[in-house]
C-alpha positions as CSV (number, residue, x, y, z in Angstrom):
1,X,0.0,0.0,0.0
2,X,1.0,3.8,-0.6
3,X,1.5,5.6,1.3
4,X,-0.3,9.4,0.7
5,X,1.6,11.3,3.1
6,X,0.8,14.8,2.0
7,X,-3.2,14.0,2.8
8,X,-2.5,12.5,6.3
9,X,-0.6,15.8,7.0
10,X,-3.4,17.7,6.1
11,X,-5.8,15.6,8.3
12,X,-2.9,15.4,11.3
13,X,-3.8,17.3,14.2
14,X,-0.3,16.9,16.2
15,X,1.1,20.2,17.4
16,X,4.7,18.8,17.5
17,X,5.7,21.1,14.2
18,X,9.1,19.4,13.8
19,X,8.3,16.3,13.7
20,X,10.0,14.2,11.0
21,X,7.2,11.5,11.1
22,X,4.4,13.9,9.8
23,X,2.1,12.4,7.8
24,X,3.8,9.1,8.2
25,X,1.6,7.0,10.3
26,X,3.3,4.2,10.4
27,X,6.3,5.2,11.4
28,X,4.5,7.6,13.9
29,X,2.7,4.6,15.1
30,X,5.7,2.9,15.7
31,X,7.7,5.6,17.3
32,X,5.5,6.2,20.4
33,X,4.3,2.0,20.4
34,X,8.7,2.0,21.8
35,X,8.1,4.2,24.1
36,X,4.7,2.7,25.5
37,X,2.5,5.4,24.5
38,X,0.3,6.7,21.4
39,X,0.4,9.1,19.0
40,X,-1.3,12.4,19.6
41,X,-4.0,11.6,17.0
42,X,-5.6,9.4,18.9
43,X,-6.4,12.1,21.7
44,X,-8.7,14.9,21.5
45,X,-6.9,18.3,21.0
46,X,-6.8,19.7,24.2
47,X,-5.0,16.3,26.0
48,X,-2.8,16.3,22.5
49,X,-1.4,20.2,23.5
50,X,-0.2,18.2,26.5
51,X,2.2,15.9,25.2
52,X,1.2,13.1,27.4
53,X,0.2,10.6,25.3
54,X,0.5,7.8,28.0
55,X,-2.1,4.7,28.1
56,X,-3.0,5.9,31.4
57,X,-4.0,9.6,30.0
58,X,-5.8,7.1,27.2
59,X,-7.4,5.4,29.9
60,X,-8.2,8.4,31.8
61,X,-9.8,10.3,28.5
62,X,-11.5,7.3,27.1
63,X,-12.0,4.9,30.2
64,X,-15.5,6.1,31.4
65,X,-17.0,5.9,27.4
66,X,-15.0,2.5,26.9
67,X,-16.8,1.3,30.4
68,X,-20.8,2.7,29.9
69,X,-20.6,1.2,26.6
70,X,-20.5,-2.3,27.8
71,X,-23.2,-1.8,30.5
72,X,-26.3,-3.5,29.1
C-alpha cells in the first residue's frame, strides 16, 4: 500500500511542528508504540497540546465511554 503522506498531514492534528514522522503513520505509530505510548491523534486536541500521550492519559480520556458502553 501507498502511502499518501501529504493527505495524512493535512488531516494530522499533532502540534509537535518538527516532527519528521508527519504524515507518516506508520512510522508515527511505531515511534511512540517503543516508548509505551500513542500518537497524539488518537487524543482529542486539548490532551494532544499536553504531550502526554501515555495509556494511562488514554485510559483516563476514554476509560468512562470504553466502560458505559458495555453496560447493558
Amino acid at each position: 500500500m501507498e502511502c499518501q503522506i501529504e493527505l495524512n498531514k493535512a488531516k494530522c492534528p499533532c502540534t509537535y511542528e518538527p516532527c519528521p514522522r508527519k504524515g507518516k503513520c506508520c512510522e508515527c505509530i511505531a515511534f511512540h508504540l517503543k516508548f509505551n505510548e500513542l500518537p497524539g491523534c488518537v487524543f482529542p486536541s486539548e490532551v494532544e497540546k499536553t504531550f502526554d500521550r501515555s495509556f494511562a492519559r488514554f485510559v483516563e480520556v476514554f476509560g468512562d465511554k470504553a466502560r458505559g458502553d458495555r453496560k447493558g
